[in-house]
C-alpha positions as CSV (number, residue, x, y, z in Angstrom):
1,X,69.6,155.0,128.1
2,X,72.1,152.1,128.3
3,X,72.7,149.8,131.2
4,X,76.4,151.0,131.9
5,X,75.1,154.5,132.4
6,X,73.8,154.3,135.9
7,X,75.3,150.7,136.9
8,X,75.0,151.8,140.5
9,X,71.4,152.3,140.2
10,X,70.8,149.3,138.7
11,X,72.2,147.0,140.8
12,X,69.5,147.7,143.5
13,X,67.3,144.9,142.3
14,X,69.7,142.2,142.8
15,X,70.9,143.7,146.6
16,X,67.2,143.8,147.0
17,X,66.5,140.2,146.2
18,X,69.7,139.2,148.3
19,X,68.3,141.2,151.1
20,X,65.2,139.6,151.0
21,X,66.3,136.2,151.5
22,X,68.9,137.1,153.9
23,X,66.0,138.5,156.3
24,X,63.5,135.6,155.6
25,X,66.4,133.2,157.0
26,X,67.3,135.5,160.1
27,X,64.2,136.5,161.1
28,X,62.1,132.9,161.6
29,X,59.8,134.2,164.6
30,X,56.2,133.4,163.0
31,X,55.2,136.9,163.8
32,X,57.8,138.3,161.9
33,X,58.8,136.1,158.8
34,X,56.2,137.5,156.5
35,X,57.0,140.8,157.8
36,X,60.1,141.5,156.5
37,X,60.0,138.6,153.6
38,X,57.1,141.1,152.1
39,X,58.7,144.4,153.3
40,X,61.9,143.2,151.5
41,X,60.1,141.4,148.2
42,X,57.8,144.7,147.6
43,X,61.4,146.7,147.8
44,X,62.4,144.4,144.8
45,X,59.3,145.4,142.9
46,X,60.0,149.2,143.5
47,X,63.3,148.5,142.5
48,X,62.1,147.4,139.0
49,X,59.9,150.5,138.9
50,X,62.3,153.0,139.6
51,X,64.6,151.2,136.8
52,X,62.2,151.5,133.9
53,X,61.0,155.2,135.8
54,X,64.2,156.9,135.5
55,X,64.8,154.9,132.4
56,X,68.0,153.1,133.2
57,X,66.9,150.1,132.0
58,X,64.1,151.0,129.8
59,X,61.5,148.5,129.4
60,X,61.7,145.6,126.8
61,X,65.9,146.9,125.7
62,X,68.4,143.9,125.7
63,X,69.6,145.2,129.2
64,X,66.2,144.9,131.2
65,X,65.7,141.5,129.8
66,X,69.2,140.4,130.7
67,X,68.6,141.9,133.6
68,X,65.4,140.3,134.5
69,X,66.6,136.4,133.4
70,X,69.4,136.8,135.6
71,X,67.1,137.5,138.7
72,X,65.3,134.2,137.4
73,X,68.4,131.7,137.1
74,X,69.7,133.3,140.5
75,X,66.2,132.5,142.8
76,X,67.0,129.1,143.0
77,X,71.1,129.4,143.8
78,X,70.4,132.5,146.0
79,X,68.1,130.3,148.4
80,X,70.3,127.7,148.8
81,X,73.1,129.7,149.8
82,X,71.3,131.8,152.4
83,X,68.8,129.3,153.6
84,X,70.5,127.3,156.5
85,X,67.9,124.4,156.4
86,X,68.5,120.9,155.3
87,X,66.1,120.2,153.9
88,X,64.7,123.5,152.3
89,X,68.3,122.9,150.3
90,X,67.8,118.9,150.0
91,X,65.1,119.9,148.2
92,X,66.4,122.4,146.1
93,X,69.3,120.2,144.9
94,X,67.4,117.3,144.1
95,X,65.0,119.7,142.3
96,X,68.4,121.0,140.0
97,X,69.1,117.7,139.4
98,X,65.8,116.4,138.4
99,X,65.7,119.2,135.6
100,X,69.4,119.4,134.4
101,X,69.0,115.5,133.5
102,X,65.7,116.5,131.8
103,X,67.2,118.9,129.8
104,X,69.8,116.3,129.0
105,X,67.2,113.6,127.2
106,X,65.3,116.0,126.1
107,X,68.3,117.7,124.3
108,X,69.5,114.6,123.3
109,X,66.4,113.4,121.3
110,X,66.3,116.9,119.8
111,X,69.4,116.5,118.4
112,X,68.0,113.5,116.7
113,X,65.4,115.0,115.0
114,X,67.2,118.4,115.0
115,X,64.1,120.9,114.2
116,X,67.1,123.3,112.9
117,X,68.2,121.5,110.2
118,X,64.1,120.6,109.6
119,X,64.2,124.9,109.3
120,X,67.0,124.5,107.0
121,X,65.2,122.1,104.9
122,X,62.0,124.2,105.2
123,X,63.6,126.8,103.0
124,X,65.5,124.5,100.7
125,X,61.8,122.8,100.0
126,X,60.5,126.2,99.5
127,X,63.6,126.9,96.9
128,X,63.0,124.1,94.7
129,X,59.8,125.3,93.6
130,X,60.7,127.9,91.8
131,X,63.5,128.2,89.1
132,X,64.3,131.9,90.1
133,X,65.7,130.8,93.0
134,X,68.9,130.6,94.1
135,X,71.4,127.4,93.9
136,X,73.3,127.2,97.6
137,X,76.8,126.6,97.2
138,X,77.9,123.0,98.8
139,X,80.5,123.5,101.3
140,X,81.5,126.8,101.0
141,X,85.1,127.7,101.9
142,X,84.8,129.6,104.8
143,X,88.6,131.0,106.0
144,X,89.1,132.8,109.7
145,X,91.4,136.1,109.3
146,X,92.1,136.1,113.3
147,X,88.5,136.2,114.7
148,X,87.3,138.0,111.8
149,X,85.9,136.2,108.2
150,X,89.0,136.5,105.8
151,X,88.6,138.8,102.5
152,X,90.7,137.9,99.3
153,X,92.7,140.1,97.2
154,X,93.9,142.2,100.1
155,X,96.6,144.3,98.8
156,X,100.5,143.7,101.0
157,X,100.5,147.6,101.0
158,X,97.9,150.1,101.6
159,X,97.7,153.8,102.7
160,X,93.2,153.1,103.4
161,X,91.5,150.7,105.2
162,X,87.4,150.1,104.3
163,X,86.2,148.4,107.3
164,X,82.5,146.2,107.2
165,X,80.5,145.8,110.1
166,X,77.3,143.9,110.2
167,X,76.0,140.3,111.0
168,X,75.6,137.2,109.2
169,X,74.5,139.3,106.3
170,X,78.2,140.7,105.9
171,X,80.2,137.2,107.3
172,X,78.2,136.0,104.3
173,X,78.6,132.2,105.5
174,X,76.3,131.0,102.7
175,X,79.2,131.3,100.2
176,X,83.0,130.7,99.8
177,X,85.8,133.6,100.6
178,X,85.9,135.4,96.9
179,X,81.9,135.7,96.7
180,X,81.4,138.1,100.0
181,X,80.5,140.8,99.3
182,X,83.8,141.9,101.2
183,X,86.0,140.3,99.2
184,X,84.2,141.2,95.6
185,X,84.3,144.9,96.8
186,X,88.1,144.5,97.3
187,X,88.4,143.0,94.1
188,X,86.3,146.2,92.2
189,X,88.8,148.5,94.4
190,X,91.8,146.5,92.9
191,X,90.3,147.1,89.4
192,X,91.0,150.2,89.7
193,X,94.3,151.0,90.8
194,X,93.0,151.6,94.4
195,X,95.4,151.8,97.7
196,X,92.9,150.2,100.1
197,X,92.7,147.3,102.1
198,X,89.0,145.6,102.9
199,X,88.3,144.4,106.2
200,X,85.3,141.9,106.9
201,X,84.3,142.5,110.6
202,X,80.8,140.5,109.7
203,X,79.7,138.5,113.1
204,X,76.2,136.8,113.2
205,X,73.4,137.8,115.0
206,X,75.1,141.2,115.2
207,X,73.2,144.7,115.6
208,X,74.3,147.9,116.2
209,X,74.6,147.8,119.8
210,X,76.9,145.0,119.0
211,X,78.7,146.5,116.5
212,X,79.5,149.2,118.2
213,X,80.9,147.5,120.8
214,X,83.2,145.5,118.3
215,X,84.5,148.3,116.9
216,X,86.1,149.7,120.1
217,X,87.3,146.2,120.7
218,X,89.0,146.1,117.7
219,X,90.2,149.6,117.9
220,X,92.5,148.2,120.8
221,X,93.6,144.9,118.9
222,X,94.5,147.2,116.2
223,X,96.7,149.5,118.3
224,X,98.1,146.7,120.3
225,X,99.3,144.4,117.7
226,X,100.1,146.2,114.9
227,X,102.8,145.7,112.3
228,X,105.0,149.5,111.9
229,X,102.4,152.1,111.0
230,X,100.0,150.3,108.5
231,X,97.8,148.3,111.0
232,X,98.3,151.3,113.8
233,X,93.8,151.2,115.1
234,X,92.0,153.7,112.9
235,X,93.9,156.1,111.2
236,X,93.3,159.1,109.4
237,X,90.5,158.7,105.9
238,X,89.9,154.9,106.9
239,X,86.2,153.6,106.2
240,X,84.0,152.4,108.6
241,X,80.6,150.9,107.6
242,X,77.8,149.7,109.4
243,X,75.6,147.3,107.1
244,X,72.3,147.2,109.3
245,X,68.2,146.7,109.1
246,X,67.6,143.0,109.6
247,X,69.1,142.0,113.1
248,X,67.8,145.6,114.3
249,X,64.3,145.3,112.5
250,X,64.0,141.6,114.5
251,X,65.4,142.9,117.4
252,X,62.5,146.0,117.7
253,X,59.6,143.0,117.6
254,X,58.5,142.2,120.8
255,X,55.6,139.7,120.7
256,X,53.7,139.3,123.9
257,X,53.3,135.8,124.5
258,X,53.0,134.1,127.8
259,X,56.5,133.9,128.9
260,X,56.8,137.8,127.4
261,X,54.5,139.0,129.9
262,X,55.5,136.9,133.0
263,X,59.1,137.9,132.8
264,X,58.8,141.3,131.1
265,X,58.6,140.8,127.4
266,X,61.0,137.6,127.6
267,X,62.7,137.8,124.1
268,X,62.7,135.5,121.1
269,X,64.9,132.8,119.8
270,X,65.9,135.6,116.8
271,X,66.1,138.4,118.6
272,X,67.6,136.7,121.9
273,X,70.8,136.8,123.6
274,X,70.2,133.8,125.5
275,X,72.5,130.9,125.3
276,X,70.0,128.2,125.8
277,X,66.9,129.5,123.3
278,X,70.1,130.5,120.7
279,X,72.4,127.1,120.9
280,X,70.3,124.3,122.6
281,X,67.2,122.4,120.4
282,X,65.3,122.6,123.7
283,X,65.2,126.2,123.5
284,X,64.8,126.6,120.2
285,X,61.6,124.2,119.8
286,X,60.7,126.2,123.6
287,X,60.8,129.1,121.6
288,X,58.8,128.6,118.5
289,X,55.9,127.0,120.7
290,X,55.5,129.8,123.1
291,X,56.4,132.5,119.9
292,X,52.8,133.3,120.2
293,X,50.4,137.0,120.2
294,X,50.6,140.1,119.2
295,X,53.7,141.4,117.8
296,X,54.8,145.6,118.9
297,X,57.5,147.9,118.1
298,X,59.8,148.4,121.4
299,X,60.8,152.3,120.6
300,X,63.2,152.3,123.8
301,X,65.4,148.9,121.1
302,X,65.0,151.9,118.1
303,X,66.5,154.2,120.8
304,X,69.4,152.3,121.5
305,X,70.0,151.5,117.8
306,X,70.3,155.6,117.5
307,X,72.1,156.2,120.1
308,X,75.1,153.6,118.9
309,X,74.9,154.4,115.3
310,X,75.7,158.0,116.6
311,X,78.4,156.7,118.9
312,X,80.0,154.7,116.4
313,X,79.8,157.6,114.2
314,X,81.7,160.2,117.3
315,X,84.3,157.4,117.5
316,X,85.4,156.5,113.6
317,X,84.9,160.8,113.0
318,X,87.0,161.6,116.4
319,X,90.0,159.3,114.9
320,X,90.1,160.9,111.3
321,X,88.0,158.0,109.9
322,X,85.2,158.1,107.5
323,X,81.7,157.1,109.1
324,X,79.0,155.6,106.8
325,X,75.7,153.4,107.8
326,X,73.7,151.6,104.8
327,X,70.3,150.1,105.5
328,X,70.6,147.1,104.1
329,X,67.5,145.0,101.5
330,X,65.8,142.1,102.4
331,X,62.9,139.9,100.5
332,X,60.3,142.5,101.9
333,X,61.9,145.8,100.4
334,X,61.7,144.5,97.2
335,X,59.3,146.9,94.9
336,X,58.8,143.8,91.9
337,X,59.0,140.7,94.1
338,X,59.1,137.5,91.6
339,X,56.5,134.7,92.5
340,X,59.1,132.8,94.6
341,X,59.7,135.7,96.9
342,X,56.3,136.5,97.1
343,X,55.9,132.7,98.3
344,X,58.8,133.5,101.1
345,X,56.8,136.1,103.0
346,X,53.2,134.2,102.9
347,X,55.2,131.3,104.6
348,X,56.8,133.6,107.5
349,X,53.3,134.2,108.5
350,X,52.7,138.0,110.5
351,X,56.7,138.5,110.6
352,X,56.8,140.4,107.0
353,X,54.2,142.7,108.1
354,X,55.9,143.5,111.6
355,X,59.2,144.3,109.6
356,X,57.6,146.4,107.0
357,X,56.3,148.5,110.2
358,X,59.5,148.7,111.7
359,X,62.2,149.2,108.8
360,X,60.8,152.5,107.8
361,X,62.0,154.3,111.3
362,X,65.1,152.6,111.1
363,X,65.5,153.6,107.3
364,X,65.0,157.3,109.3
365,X,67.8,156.8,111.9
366,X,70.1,156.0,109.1
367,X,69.4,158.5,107.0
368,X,70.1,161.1,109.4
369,X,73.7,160.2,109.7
370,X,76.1,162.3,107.5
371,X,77.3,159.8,104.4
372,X,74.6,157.2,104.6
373,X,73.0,155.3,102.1
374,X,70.0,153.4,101.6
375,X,70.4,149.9,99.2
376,X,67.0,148.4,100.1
377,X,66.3,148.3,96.6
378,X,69.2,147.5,94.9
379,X,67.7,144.0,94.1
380,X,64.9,145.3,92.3
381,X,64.0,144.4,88.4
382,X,66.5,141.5,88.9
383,X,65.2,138.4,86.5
384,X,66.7,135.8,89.4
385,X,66.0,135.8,92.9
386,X,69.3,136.3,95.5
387,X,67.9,135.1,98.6
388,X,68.3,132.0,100.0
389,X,65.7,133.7,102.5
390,X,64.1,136.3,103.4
391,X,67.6,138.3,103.8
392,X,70.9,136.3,103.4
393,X,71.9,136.4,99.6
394,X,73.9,134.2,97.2
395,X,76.8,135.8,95.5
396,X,75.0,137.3,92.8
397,X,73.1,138.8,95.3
398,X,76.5,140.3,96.7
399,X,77.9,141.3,93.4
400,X,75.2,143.5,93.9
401,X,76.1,145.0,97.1
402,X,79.7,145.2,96.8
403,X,78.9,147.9,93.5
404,X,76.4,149.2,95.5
405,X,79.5,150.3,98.1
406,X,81.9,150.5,95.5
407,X,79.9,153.4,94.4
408,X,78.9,154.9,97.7
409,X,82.5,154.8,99.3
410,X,84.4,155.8,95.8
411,X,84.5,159.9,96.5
412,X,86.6,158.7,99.5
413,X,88.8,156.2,98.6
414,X,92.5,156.8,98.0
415,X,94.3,156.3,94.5
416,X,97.7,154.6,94.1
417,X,99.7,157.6,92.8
């Protein structure tokens, strides 16, 4: 169930930790401080319970963490509001201060050594082993249509729109404009005399939750800025797909590492919405320390990916539009893998084998959709490898896709007269 659907009932956790240090600082009588500072703290705990109970926030999803690291950033700011003591709040702020100019030197010489461009390396190292591997392009031209990754070829007049959603996978920033997999399905539709119009609506990190939200939001850009009739939101036999698996696959794991299980499966840097862990090298060499234990599948994650795939689906259908979700390939799906993709997943450790568990129940919730299609092994009895990883692809690798679409979205796309 997602967070918005009971917001009233999940805001009880919050109130409750308000309340309880709003009582702790009125009622200082020794014989009654730990009175109501417990009564109030075990209301917080119940509060918790009767979320994941009633399944408002279930257990693990995006929300409850969210949820949960909010509480934890607003302890500290909460008691120093409320409490009225001097020195209780002396000590808080020199406290704050003490760790934000930590964080600062620490982030600093992180930069320096930048363990993110080490990862980058990491994989270019691993790359030069082998000659089926891919060459990365050197500055690839990367153009902004809006707030959207521009496609080329784009026809001035159109009667169809074929719109892709999906992460970094779909923005495709490992190669220049004309070699997306966007743009090279525009140019295939062009080939053939087609009246549609290919919109790349890639954003990294994206999953379905995400892209479902996205495509309402763009649904009201469309129909407040558009240009006569032609750019008017969705419109009857426009083409909406959602290229998923990866971001959804990573965002299912749920290791159980120290921090997991003191704040209630605390996510990962890859599967993490939090600032710090996703654009700070403090967090991100925090993160790969403490990524430690036993990885699990969080079913409530597959539940939400279901429940906005079908969403997504109500919307686009409700508007005339065309509704299609394609599980995408990755190193792992690949039936013949070549020695130097073979090398990718012994180097990625017990991560290939938590995928491979996950990917076939998300494979399912595709393929229960009306017009999906499943391309995980489109790559399979190539001679070269596409993958600069274990899922982003060069632009042979997206030649690939964009016939892969071009055939799965042809019985629906208009002719020119």
């Amino acid at each position: 169930m997602l967070f918005n659907q009971k917001i009233g009932l999940a805001i009880i956790a919050p109130i409750s930790l308000f309340l309880a240090f709003l009582f702790h600082d009125q009622y200082q009588q020794k014989d009654t401080k730990k009175k109501y500072l417990f009564l109030c703290l075990a209301g917080l705990v119940s509060a918790q319970i009767v979320l994941i109970h009633f399944g408002v926030i279930p257990e693990g999803s995006p929300s409850h963490r969210f949820l949960f690291r909010t509480l934890l950033i607003s302890i500290l700011p909460i008691v120093f509001l409320i409490n009225q003591k001097k020195q209780i709040r002396n000590v808080i702020a020199i406290n704050a201060l003490i760790l934000f100019i930590g964080l600062l030197v620490i982030e600093g010489t992180l930069t320096v050594v930048s363990p993110k461009r080490n990862e980058q390396n990491r994989w270019s190292d691993l790359a030069s082993q082998f000659d089926e591997s891919p060459t990365p392009e050197t500055n690839p031209v990367i153009s902004m249509d809006g707030q959207h990754r521009a496609t080329t070829g784009q026809p001035q007049e159109f009667k169809q729109r074929l719109f892709f959603y999906g992460g970094s996978t779909t923005f495709n920033r490992e190669v220049s404009d004309q070699d997306t997999f966007p743009s090279q399905t525009q140019n295939l539709l062009n080939q053939i005399g087609s009246n549609v119009k290919v919109e790349n609506r890639g954003t990294v990190g994206a999953s379905a939750v995400d892209l479902l939200r996205f495509l309402q939001a763009d649904e009201i850009d469309l129909v407040n800025s558009y240009v006569g009739d032609s750019d008017r939101g969705l419109r009857q036999g426009d083409i909406v797909v959602f290229y998923i698996g990866v971001n959804e696959a990573k965002n299912a794991i749920v290791y159980r590492d120290p921090i997991t299980r003191l704040s209630l499966r605390f996510p990962t840097f890859e599967g993490a919405s939090n600032w710090v862990f996703k654009h700070t090298n403090v967090g991100y060499t925090l993160n790969n320390l403490l990524a430690i234990g036993q990885a699990s599948i969080d079913e409530n994650n597959l539940a939400e990916t279901k429940l906005s795939l079908e969403a997504a689906r109500n919307f686009v259908v409700d508007r005339g539009g065309i509704f299609m979700a394609v599980i995408q390939p990755h190193v792992f799906t690949r039936l013949d893998p070549l020695p130097y993709e073979k090398e990718i997943r012994i180097s990625m450790g017990e991560f290939p084998d938590s995928i491979d568990s996950v990917y076939p129940q998300l494979t399912t919730i595709v393929s229960s959709l009306d017009h999906s299609a499943n391309a995980q092994h489109i790559f399979d009895g190539l001679r070269d490898s596409p993958y600069f990883d274990w899922c982003h692809v060069d632009k042979l690798g997206n030649k690939n896709i964009a016939e892969f679409m071009f055939k799965v979205t042809e019985s629906f796309i208009a002719k020119k007269a």
